[in-house]
N, CA and C atoms as a LAMMPS dump frame, in Angstrom:
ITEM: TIMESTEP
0
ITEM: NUMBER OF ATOMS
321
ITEM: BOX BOUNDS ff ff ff
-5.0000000000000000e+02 5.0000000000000000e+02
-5.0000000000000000e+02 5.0000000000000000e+02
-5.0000000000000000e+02 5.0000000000000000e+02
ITEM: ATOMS id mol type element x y z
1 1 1 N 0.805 -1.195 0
2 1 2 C 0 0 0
3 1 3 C 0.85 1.262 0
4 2 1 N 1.944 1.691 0.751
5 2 2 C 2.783 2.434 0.649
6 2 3 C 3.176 3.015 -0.465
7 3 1 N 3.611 1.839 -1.931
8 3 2 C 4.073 2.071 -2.484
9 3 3 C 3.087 2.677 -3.969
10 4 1 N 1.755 2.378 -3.436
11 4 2 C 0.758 3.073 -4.646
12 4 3 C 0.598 5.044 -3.701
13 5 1 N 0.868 4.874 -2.75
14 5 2 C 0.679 6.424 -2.24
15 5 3 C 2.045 7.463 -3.258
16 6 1 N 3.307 6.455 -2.585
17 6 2 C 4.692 6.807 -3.394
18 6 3 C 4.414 7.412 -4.949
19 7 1 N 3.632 6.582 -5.919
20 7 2 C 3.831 6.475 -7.501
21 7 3 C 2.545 8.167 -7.097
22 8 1 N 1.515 7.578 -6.893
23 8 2 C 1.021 8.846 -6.891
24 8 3 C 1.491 10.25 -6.351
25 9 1 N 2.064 10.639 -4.919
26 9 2 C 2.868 11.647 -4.806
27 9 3 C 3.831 12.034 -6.19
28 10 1 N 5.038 11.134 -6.641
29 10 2 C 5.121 11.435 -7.481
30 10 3 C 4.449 12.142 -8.533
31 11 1 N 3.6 11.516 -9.007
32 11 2 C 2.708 11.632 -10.722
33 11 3 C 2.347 13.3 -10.318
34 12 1 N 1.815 13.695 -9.269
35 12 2 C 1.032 15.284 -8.838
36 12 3 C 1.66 16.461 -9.378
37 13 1 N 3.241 16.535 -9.453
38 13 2 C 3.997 17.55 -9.937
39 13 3 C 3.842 17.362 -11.425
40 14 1 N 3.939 16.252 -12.145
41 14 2 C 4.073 16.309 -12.993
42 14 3 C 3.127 16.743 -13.965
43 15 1 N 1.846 15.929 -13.331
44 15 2 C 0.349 16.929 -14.097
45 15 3 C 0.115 18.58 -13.993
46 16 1 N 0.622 18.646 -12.553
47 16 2 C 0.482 20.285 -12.831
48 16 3 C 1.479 21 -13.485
49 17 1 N 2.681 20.966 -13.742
50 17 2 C 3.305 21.03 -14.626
51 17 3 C 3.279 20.971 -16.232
52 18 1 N 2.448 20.241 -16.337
53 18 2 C 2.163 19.981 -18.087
54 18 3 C 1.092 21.022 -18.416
55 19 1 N 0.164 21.694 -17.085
56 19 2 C -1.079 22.188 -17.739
57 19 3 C -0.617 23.913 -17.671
58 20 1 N 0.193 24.086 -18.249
59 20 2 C 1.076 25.607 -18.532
60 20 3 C -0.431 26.647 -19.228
61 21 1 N -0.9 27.671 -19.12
62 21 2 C -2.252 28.369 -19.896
63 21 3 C -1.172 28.877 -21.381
64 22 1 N -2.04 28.695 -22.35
65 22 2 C -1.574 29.236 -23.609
66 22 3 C -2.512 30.045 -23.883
67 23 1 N -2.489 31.509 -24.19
68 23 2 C -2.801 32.369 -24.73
69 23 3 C -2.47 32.76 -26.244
70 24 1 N -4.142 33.165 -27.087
71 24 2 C -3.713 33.227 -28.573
72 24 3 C -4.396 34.898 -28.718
73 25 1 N -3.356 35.599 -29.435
74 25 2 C -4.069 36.895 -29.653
75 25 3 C -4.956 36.736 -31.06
76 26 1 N -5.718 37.106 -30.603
77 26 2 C -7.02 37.141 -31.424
78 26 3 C -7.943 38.705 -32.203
79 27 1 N -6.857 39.397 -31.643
80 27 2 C -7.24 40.45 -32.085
81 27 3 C -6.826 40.4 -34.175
82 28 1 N -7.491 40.901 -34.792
83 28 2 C -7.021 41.166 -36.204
84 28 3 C -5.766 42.208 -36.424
85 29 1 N -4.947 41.795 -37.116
86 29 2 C -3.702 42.718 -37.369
87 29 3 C -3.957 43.985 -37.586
88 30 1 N -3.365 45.282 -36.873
89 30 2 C -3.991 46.585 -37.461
90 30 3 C -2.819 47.145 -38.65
91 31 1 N -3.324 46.801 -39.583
92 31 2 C -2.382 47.188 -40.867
93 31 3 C -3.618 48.56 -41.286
94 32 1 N -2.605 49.164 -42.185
95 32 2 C -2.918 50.677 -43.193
96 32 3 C -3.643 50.288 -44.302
97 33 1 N -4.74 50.445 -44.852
98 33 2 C -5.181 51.022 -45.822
99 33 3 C -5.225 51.553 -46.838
100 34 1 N -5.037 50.788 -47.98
101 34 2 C -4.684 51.761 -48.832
102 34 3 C -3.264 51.776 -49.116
103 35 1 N -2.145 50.668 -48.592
104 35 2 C -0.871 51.143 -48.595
105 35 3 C -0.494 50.587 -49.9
106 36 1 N 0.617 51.85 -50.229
107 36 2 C 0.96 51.279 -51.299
108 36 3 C 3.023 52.134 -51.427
109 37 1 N 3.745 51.177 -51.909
110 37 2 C 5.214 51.531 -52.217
111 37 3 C 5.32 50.958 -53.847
112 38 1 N 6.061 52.411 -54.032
113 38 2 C 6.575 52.234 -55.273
114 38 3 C 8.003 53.055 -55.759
115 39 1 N 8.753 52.647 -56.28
116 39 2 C 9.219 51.915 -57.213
117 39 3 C 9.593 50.5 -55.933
118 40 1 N 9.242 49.621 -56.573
119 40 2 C 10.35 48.829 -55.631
120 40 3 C 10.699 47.391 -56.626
121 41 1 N 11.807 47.168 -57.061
122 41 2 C 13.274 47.49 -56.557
123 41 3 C 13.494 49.359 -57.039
124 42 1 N 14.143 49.424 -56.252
125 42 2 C 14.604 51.156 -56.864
126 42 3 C 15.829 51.023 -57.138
127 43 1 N 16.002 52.146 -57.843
128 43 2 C 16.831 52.269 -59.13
129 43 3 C 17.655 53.856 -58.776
130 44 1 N 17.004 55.09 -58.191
131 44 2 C 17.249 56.144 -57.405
132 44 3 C 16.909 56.164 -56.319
133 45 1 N 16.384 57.153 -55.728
134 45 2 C 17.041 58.157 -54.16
135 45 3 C 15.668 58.452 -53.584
136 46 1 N 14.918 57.956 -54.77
137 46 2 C 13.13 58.388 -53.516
138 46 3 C 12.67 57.219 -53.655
139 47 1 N 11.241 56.914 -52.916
140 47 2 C 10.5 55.971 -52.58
141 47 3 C 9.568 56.687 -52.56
142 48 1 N 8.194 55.825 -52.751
143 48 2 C 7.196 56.917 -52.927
144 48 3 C 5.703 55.711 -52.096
145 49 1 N 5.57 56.477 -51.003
146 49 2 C 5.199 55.747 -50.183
147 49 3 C 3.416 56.314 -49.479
148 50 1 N 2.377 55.471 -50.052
149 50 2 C 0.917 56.361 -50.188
150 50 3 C 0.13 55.522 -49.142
151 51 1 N -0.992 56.015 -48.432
152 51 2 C -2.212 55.123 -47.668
153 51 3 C -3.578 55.818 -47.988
154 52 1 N -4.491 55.253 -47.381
155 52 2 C -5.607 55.567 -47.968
156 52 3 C -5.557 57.121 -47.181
157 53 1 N -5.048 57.334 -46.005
158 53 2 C -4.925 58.733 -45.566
159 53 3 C -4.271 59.793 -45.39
160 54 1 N -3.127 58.956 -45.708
161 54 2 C -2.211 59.805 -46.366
162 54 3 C -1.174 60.858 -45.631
163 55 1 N -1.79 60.756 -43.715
164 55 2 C -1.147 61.347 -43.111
165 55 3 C 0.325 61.981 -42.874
166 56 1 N 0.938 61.956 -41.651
167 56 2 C 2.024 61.934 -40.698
168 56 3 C 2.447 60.28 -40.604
169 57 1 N 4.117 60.122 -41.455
170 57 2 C 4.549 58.008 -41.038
171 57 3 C 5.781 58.755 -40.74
172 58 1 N 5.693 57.497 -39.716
173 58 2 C 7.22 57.085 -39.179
174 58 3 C 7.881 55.958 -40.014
175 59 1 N 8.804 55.823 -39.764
176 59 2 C 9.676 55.472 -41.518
177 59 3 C 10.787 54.903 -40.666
178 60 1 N 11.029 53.183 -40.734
179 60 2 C 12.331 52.805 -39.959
180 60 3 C 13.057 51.977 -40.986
181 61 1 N 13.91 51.833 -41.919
182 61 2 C 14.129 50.94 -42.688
183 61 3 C 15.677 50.19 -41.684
184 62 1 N 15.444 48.575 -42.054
185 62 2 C 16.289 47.936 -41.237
186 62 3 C 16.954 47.128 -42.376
187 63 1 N 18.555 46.792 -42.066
188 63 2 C 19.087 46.34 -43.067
189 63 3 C 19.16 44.049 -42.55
190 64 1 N 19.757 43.911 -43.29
191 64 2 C 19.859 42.558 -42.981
192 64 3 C 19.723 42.086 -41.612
193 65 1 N 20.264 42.473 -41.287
194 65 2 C 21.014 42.411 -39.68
195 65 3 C 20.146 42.58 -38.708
196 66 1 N 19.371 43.231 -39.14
197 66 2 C 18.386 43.955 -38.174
198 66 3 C 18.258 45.493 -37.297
199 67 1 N 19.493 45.758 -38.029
200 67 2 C 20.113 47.133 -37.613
201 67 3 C 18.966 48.399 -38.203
202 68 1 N 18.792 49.418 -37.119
203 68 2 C 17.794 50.7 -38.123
204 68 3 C 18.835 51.532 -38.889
205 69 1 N 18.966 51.574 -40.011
206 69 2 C 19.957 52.338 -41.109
207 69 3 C 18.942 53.366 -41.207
208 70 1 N 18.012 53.669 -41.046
209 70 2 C 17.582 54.506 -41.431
210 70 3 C 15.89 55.377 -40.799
211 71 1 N 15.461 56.307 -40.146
212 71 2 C 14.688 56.434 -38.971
213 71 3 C 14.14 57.89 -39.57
214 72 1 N 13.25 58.13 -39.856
215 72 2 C 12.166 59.393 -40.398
216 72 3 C 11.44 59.51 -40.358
217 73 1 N 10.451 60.672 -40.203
218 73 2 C 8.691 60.928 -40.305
219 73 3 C 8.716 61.901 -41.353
220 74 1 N 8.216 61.32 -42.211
221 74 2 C 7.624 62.174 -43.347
222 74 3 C 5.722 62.854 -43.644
223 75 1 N 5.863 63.616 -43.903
224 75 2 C 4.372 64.13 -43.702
225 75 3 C 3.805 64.025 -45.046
226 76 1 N 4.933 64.09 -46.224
227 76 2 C 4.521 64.127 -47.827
228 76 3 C 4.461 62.24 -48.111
229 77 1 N 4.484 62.308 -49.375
230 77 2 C 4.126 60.609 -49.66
231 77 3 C 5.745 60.222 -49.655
232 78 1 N 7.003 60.933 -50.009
233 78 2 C 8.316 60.712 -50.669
234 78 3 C 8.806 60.661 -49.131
235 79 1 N 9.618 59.462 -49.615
236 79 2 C 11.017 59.302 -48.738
237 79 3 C 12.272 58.862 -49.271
238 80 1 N 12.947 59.48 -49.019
239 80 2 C 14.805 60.253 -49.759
240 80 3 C 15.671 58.805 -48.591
241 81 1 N 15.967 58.122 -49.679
242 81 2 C 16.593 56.905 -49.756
243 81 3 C 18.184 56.904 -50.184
244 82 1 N 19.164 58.338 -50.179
245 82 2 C 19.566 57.984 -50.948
246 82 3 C 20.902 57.836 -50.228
247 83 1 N 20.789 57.849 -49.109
248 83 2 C 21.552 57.456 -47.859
249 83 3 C 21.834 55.662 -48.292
250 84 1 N 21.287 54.971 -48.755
251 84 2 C 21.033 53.353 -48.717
252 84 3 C 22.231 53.285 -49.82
253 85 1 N 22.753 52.5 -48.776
254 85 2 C 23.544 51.366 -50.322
255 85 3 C 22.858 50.043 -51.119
256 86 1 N 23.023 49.526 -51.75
257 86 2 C 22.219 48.906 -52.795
258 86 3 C 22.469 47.983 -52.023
259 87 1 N 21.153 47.081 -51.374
260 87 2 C 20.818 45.661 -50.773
261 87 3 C 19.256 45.707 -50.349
262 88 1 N 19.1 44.847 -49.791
263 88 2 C 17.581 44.288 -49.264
264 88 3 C 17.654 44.261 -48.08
265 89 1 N 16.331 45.504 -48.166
266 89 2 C 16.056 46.205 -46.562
267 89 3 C 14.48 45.321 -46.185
268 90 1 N 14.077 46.09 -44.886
269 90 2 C 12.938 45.613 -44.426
270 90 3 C 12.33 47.058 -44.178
271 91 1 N 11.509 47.726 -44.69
272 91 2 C 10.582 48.99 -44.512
273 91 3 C 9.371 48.73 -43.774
274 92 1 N 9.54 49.746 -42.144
275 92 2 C 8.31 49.722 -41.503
276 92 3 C 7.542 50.908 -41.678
277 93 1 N 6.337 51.393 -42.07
278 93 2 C 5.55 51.996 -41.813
279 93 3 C 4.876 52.388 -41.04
280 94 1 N 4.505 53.503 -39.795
281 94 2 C 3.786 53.514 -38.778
282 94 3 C 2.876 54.629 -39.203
283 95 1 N 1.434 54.883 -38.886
284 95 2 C 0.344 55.873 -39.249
285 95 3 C -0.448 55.429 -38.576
286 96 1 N -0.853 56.495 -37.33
287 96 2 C -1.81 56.531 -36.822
288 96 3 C -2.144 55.082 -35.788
289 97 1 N -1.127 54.642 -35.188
290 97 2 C -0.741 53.453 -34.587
291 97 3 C -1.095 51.755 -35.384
292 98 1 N -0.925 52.357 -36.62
293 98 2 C -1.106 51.166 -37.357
294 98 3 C 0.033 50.935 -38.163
295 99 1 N 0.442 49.475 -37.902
296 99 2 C 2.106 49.446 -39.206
297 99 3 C 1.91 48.342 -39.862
298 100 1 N 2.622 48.768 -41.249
299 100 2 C 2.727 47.813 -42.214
300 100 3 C 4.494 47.725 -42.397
301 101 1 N 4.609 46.485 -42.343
302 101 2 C 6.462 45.872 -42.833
303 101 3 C 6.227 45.434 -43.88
304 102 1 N 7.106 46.142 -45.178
305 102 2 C 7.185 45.209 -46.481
306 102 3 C 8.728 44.975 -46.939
307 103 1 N 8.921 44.449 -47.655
308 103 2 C 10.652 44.502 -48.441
309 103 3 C 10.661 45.768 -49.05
310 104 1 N 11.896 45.949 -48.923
311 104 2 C 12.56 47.01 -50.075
312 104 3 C 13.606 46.223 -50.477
313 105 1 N 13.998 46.639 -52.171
314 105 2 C 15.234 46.43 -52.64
315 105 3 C 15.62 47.866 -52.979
316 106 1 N 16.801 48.153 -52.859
317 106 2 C 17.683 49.147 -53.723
318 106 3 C 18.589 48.603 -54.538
319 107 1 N 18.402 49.103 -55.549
320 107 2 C 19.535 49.116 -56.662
321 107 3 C 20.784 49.663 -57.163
């Protein structure tokens, strides 16, 4: 009899242990409207960067690495790229607490 108390003490940690809570966000992604980049691959020194509203963006472009090469708020649609050396970036968009990440290439 002892030894069925034993196996069970044991087994107790281990069930509560396995039942960890998983949480799923369920909210829908808040992406922009309307977004749109162009030229891309680029070839010059602007980017031309539109939403359906067209506001005030914050502008972070990150290079391979993950490094920010590059950090701006532009109020017009154009952003002056010409700081970039020719590789494949990652462009974040922020407006109005909503962001969109797409690729960039430069050429």
């Amino acid at each position: 009899m002892k030894k069925i108390y034993f196996v069970l003490l044991m087994a107790i940690p281990l069930l509560s242990f396995g039942q960890d809570l998983v949480t799923i966000n369920n909210e829908p992604a808040q992406q922009l409207k309307g977004f749109k980049m162009y030229p891309n691959p680029v070839y010059g020194s602007e980017v031309y960067i539109t939403t359906e509203t067209n506001g005030t963006k914050d502008i972070k472009v990150y290079d391979v690495f993950g490094e920010a090469v590059l950090t701006k708020r532009i109020t017009t649609n154009t952003l002056d790229i010409s700081r970039l050396v020719p590789g494949v970036y990652v462009l974040q968009v922020t407006e109005r607490k909503k962001t969109m990440t797409r690729k960039l290439v430069v050429k």
